[in-house]
N, C-alpha and C positions, 0 to 999 in steps of 0.2 A: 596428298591431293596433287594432281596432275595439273599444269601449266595450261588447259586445253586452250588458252583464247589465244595463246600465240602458237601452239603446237598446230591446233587447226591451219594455221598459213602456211604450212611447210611440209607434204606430204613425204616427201622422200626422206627427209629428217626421221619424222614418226616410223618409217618402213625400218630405216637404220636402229632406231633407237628404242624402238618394242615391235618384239617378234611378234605380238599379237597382230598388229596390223600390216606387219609383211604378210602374215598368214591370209587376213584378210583378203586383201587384193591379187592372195595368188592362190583362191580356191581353198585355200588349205581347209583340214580340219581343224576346228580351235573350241575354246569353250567361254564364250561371251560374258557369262557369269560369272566365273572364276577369273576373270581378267581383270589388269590392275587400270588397263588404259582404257579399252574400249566402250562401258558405260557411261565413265567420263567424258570422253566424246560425244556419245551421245546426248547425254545432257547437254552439255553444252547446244550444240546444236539444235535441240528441241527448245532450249532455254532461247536463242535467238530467234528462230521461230514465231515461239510464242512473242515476243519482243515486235516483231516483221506483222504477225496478225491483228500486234491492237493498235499499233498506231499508222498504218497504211492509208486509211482513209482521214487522217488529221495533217500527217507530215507523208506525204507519197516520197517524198527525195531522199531522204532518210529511211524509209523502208527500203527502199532498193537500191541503196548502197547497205544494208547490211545485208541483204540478199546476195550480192554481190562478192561480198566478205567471206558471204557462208560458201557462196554456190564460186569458186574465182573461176571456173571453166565456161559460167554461160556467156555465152556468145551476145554478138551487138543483137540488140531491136529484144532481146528478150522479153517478152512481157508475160506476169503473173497477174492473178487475181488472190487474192489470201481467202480463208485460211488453207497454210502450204504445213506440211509436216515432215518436216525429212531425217532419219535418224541419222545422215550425215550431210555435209555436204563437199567432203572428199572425195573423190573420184566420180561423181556427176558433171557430166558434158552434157550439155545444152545448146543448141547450131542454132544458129544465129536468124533473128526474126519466129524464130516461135513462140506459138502461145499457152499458156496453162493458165487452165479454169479454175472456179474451185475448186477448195477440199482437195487439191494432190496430195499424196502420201505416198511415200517413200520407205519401205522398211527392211532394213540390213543394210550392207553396204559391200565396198567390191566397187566395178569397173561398172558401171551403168551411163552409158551410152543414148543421148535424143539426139536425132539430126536436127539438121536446118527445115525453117521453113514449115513445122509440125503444127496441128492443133489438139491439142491435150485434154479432153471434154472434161464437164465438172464431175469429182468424186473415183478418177481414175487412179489407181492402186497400184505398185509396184515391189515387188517383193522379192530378193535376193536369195533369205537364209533358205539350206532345207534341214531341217534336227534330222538327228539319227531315229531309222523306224525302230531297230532293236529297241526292244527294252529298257536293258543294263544301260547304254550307252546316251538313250537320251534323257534316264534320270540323273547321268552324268553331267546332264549338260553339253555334250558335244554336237554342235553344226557346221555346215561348210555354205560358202557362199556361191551364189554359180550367177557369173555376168548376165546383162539383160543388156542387147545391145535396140536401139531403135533409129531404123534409116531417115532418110530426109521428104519429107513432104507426106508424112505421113497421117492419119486423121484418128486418131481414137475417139470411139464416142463415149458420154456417159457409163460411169460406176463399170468399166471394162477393167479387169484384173489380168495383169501380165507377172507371170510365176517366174519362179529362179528358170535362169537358162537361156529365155525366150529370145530370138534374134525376130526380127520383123521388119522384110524389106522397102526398100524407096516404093513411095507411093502410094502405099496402101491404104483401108481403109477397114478400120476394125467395131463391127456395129457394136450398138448400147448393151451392157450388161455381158459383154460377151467373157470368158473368165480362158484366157492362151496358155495353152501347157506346152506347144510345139513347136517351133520353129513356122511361120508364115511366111511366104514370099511374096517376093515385088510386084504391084501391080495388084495386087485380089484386093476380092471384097469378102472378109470372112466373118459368121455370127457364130454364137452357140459356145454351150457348155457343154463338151470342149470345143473351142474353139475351130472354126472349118470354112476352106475355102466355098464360097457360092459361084465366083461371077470372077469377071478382070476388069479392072479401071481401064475406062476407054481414054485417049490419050486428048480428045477435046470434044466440046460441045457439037453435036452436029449444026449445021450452017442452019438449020430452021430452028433450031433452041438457040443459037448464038442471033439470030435477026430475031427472033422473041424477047431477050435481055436487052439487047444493045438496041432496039428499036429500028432496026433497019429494015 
């Protein structure tokens, strides 16, 4: 049995001290299942999780300092809604004053990247691994992870699914149910399966919508 409640606090230790999770974080090929470390982790971290979603709404101070524990790269002002699922919370960065709805889920792990300033709709998806399409290879067991980077002030709407790979730049705004296989740029408003730019985020309200809110 693995150590994972202190390993979890020490990423570059666990890179040094199981090639599984150097593999991890640097693309590699590896085999999840066959790993003596990486389940363990996982566990664990679903195990805190679970921990984080039942008593959120009795002791909030205590949910998010174990959040905190799990997730140590998020940033100040972060704010969650539970229930959160993440199969790790090693290499997740989280910028500072963002928010996430419910139902996030989180699955693989690697270098996944949320800027500052985001808003995370409820039930949005994030998924790292991709298995091998051969045959042989994925009754092996063998996957590789591929980063998911996401810039600052970005808005994903509901039940939106972001696939291994996906970068998606400042600004953006990614409608409901939309499911990202490709790279998105800064500034768009993109829908659809697969995912596809529409429009460009205009950079402020016009003065007849801003004296419509602001009452002027």
């Amino acid at each position: 049995m693995v150590d994972t409640t202190v390993a979890t606090r020490n990423l570059d230790q666990l890179k040094r001290d199981y090639p599984d999770v150097a593999k991890l974080f640097a693309d590699d090929w590896l085999q999840y299942r066959k790993s003596a470390i990486l389940p363990e982790l996982t566990r664990e971290a679903q195990s805190t999780c679970d921990r984080i979603n039942r008593i959120y709404f009795e002791d909030t101070a205590e949910a998010e300092r174990l959040f905190r524990e799990l997730v140590p790269e998020a940033g100040a002002g972060v704010d969650f809604r539970p229930p959160i699922r993440l199969d790790y919370g090693l290499g997740l960065k989280i910028g500072d004053r963002t928010f996430i709805n419910m139902d996030f889920l989180v699955v693989g792990g690697g270098p996944i990247s949320i800027g500052s300033d985001c808003l995370i709709g409820p039930r949005v998806s994030i998924y790292t691994p991709n298995h091998a399409i051969a045959r042989k290879p994925r009754l092996e067991g063998w996957q590789h992870n591929e980063d998911v980077t996401i810039g600052n002030n970005v808005w994903l709407g509901g039940n939106v699914v972001i696939c291994p790979g996906v970068t998606i730049g400042d600004n953006t705004i990614i409608g409901a149910g939309a499911v990202v296989t490709h790279d998105i740029p800064a500034d768009s408003i993109a829908v659809g399966n697969p995912c596809h730019v529409i429009g460009r985020v205009p950079d402020d309200w016009t003065p007849e919508q801003r004296a419509a809110v602001e009452g002027a």
